[in-house]
C-alpha positions in Angstrom: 137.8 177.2 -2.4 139.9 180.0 -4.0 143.5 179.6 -3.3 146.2 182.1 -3.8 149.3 180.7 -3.7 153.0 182.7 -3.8 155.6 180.4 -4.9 158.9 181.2 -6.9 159.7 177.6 -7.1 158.1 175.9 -10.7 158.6 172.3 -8.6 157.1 173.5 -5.5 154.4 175.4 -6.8 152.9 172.8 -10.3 153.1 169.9 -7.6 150.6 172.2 -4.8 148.2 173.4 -8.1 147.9 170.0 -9.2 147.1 168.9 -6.0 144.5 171.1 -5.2 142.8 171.4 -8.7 142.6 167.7 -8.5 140.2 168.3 -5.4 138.0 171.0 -7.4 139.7 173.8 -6.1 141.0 176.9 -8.2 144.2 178.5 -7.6 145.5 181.5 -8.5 149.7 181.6 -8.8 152.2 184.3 -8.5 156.0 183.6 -8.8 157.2 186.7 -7.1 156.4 189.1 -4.1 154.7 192.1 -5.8 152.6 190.1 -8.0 151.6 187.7 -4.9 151.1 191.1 -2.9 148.6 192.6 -5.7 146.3 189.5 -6.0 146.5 189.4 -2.1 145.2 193.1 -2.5 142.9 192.5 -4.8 141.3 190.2 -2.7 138.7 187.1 -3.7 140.3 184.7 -1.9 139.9 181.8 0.5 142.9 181.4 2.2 146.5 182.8 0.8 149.7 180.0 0.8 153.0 182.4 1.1 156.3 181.4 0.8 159.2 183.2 2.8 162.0 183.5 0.6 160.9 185.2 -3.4 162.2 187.8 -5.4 160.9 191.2 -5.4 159.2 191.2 -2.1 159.6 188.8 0.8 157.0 186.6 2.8 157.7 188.8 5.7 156.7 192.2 3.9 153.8 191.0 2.3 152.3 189.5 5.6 152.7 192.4 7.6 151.5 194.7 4.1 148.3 193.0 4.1 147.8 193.0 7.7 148.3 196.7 8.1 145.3 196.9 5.3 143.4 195.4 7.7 142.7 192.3 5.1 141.7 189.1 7.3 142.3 186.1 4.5 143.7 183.4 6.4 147.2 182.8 5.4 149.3 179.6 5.4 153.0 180.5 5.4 155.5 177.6 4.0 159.3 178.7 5.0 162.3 176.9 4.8 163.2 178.3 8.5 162.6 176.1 11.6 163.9 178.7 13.9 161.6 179.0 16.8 162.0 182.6 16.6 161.3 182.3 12.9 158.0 180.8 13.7 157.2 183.4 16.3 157.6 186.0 14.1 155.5 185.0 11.2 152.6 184.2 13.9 153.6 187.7 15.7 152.8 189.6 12.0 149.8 187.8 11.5 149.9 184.5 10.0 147.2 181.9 11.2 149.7 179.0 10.2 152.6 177.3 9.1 154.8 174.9 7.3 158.2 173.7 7.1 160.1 172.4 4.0 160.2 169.9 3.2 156.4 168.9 3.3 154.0 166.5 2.8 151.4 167.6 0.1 148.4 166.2 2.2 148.8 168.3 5.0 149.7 170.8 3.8 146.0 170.4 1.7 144.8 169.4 5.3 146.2 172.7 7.1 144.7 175.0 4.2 141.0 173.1 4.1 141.1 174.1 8.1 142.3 177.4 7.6 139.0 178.3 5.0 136.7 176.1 7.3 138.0 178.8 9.5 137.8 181.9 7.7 133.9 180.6 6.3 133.2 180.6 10.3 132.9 176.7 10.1 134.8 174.6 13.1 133.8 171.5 11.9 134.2 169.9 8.2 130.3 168.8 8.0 128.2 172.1 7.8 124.5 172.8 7.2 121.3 174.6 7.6 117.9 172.1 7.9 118.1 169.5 5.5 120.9 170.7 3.6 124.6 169.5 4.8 128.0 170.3 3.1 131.2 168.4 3.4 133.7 170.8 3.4 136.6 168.9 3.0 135.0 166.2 0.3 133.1 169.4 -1.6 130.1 167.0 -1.8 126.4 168.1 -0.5 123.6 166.3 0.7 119.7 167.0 1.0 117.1 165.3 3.1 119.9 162.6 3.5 120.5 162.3 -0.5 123.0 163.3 -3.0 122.9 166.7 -4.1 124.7 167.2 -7.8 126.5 170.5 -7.4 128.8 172.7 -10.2 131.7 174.0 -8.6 130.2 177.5 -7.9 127.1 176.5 -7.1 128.5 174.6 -4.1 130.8 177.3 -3.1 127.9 179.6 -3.4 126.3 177.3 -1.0 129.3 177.3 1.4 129.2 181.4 1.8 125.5 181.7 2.3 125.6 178.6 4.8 128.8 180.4 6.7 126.2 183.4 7.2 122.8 181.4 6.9 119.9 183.5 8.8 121.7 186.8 7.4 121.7 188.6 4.3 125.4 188.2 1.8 126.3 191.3 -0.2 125.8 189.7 -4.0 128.9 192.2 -4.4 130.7 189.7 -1.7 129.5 186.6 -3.4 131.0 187.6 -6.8 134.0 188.3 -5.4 134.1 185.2 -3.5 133.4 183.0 -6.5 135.0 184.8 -9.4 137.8 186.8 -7.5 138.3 189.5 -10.2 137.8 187.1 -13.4 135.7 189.1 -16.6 133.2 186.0 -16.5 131.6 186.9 -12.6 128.8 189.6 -13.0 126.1 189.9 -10.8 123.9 188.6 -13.6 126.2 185.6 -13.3 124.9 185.5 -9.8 121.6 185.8 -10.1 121.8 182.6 -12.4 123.2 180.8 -10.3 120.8 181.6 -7.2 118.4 180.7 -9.8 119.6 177.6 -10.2 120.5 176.4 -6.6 116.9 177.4 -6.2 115.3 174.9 -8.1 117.8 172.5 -6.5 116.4 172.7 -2.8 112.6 172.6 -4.2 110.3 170.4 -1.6 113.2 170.7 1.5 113.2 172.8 4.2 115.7 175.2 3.0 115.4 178.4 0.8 117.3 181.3 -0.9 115.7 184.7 -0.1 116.2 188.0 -1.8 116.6 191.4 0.3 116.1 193.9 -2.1 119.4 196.5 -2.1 121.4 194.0 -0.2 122.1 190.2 -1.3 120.7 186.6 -0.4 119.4 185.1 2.7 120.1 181.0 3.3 117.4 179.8 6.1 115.2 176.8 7.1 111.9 177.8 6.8 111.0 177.5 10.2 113.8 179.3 11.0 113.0 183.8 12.4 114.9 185.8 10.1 117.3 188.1 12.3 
């Protein structure tokens, strides 16, 4: 899961990375408005976590920027208001979700794994096509009912072509998905690791497909493509 988080507070903020690099997750930190706004813009990521109250640009402004772009990241807003009409507001301009300070770190890390569960079209933790099942919220895989040793990317590759398994993924989405706008993601870097997941579901049910022009197909073998 790529995280983009928008928090002035060095306290506030080092204790949420920690916490969510410590579960395999990378997150991407801005400490003020128009920086938060631009990576939001950018794009690449999972969910967004947006304070209210920073310098240069509120939580308000960039909420309803990005939502006027028409950009559908979920986003988790953390505010120090617990004014009802507060609260209506921020869901009003387009937040999927809240939080009030003070918080406890593992919901918080509860309410953002449910908000990308959401935004991958997943309602439930435990995902899969045939023999192949995720757990979301653990980031562990299993296939034909063992283990499956996954790098980070290669299960987060997993997790996008499983949220649209049966129809072809833009490799131009996947990158983005994986790398956000990092040097290191090419497309050849995605073609390596399709390669590679590849040779991880040999003799199971599932496989990786190519459509020539467009990106990768997940399916179960038995399984029509549409």
């Amino acid at each position: 899961m790529r995280i983009l988080l928008i928090e002035d507070s060095l306290d506030i903020a080092d204790a949420i990375v920690t916490k969510f690099e410590r579960e395999g997750h990378v997150v991407q930190l801005a400490q003020d408005g128009n920086t938060g706004e631009d990576f939001a813009i950018g794009g690449g990521f999972d969910v967004i976590i947006l304070d209210i109250n920073l310098p240069g640009k509120d939580g308000f402004a960039i909420l309803a920027s990005i939502r006027q772009l028409k950009l559908a990241t979920p986003v988790l807003v953390i505010t120090a208001r617990n004014q009802v009409a507060d609260k209506v507001s921020l869901l009003d301009l387009g937040a999927d979700d809240y939080i009030v300070k003070p918080f406890d770190l593992n919901e918080l890390a509860a309410r953002t794994r449910a908000l990308a569960r959401r935004g991958l079209g997943f309602s439930q933790p435990t995902v899969g096509v045939g023999q192949l099942q995720l757990d979301i919220n653990t980031r562990s895989a299993l296939l034909a009912g063992r283990p499956l040793d996954l790098g980070r990317r290669e299960f987060e590759m997993l997790e996008v072509l499983v949220g649209s398994a049966g129809h072809a993924v833009n490799k131009e989405h996947i990158m983005l998905k994986l790398f956000g706008h990092d040097d290191t993601g090419t497309l050849n870097a995605v073609e390596l690791l399709v390669s590679r997941l590849r040779k991880k579901l040999t003799q199971s049910d599932v496989e990786i497909l190519t459509q020539r022009g467009v990106g990768y197909i997940l399916r179960c073998q038995n399984q029509a493509l549409e």
